[in-house]
C-alpha positions, 0 to 999 in steps of 0.5 A, spaced: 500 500 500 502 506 498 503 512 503 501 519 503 505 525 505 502 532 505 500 531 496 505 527 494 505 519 493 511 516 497 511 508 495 514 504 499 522 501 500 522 495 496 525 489 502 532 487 501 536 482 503 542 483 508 548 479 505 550 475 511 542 472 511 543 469 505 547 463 505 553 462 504 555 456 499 561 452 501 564 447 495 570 442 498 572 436 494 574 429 497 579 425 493 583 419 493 590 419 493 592 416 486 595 408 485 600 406 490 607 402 489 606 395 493 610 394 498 612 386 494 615 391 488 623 390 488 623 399 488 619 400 495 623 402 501 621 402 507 622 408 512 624 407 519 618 412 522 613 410 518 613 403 517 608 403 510 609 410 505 609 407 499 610 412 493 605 413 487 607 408 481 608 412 474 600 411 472 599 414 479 602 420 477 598 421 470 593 419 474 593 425 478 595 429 473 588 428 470 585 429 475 589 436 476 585 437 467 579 436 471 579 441 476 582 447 471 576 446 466 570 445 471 572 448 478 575 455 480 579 451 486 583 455 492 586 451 496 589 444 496 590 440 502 593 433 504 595 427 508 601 427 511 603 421 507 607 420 501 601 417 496 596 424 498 603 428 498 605 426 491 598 427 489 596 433 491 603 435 489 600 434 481 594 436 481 597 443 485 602 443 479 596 443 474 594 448 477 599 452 480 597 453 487 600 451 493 599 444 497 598 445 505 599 439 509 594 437 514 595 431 519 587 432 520 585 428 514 590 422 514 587 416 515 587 411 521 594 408 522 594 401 522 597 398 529 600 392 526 605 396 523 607 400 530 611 397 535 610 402 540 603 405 539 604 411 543 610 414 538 607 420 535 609 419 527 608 425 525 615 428 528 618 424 524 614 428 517 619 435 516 616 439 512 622 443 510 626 437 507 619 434 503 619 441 500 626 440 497 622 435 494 615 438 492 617 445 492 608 446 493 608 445 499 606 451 503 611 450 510 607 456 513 601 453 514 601 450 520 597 442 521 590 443 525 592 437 527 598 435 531 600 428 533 599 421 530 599 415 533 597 407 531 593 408 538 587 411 535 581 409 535 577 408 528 572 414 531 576 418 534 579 418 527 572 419 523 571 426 529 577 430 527 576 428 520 570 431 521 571 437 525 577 439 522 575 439 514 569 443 518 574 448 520 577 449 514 571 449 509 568 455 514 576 459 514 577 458 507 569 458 504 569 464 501 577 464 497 573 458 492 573 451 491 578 446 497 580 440 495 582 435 500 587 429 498 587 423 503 584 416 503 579 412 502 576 411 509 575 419 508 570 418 502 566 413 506 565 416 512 566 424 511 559 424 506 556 419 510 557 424 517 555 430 514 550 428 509 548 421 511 550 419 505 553 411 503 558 411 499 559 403 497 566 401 498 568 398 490 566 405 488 572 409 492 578 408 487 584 410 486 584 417 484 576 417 486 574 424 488 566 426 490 564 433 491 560 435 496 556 442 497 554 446 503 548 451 504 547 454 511 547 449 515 546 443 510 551 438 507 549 434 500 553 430 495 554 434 489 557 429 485 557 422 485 564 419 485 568 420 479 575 418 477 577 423 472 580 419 465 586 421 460 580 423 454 574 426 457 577 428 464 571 425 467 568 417 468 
């Protein structure tokens, strides 16, 4: 209804929305570490931390490079973020080449150690990972960013490894949401539990391969897969 003021008609303001009560889209991408030496292989040399690290084979690292092609076409990425391990390191570093960015290494996305590997459960693994020397060899690694997590052990039980997954790719997604797309680079436990714990959703464990990658979609305060799970190839970049 219009308002009358003395002889003149004054129409009403037209209501707009205040930008912070308009939900704010986050977009994060969980990815499987690329093809992985086994541990039979003549060439695979074990650390003394950590007991299995294997490298990426030559058709992980094609395999990773794909998937950086994926990215470049489809998405506008701003951070990169990777497990601790050789294999995600190695990936990510790939993908980061592609597309010209930095790899951020987080312990908080690396998947559960296996205990049978570990004499001494309580060693914390993760003082033996130095970044300074893994950058004279993936000079992506951005060696300010410090871990959200610090401390690994072959102790930790399965759902305290599902809780600080959760909570740490939830701080990072709210930190970094407005900067673009984040990439998270780790294991297969991560594409199984993390869209189930956010978004309730199974992911059958013969869908997660290597190289595998599933988007996931947060609006207010609601989570949802955006894609199904996806293995980026040589012609198409994409299944």
């Amino acid at each position: 209804m219009s308002q009358h003021i003395g002889n003149q008609e004054r129409k009403p303001k037209p209501k707009t929305t205040s930008p912070s009560s308009t939900p704010r889209t986050a977009r994060i991408w969980l990815i499987r570490h690329a093809e992985i030496l086994e541990p039979t292989d003549p060439s695979f040399k074990k650390s003394p931390h950590i007991p299995y690290d294997p490298p990426l084979t030559s058709r992980g690292h094609l395999q990773s490079h794909y998937v950086g092609q994926f990215f470049l076409k489809r998405e506008s990425v701003a951070h990169i973020f990777s497990s601790p391990f050789l294999r995600c390191i190695e990936t990510a570093s790939r993908i980061a080449d592609v597309l010209d960015l930095s790899v951020k290494v987080e312990h908080g996305i690396a998947a559960r150690l296996d205990p049978r590997s570990y004499r001494n459960r309580d060693e914390d693994i993760s003082t033996a990972i130095n970044l300074q020397s893994l950058k004279e060899s993936f000079p992506r690694i951005d060696t300010s960013y410090v871990s959200r997590v610090e401390g690994l052990t072959s102790n930790e039980a399965l759902e305290t490894v599902r809780t600080r997954m959760k909570k740490v790719i939830k701080e990072l997604t709210e930190e970094f949401r407005d900067d673009g797309s984040l990439l998270f680079v780790g294991h297969s436990q991560m594409l199984i539990d993390i869209p189930f714990i956010l978004s309730s959703l199974r992911i059958p464990t013969d869908c997660i391969r290597y190289c595998t990658i599933i988007g996931m979609e947060k609006s207010g305060l609601f989570w949802r897969c955006s894609t199904k799970p996806t293995v980026p190839t040589r012609d198409n970049h994409s299944c």
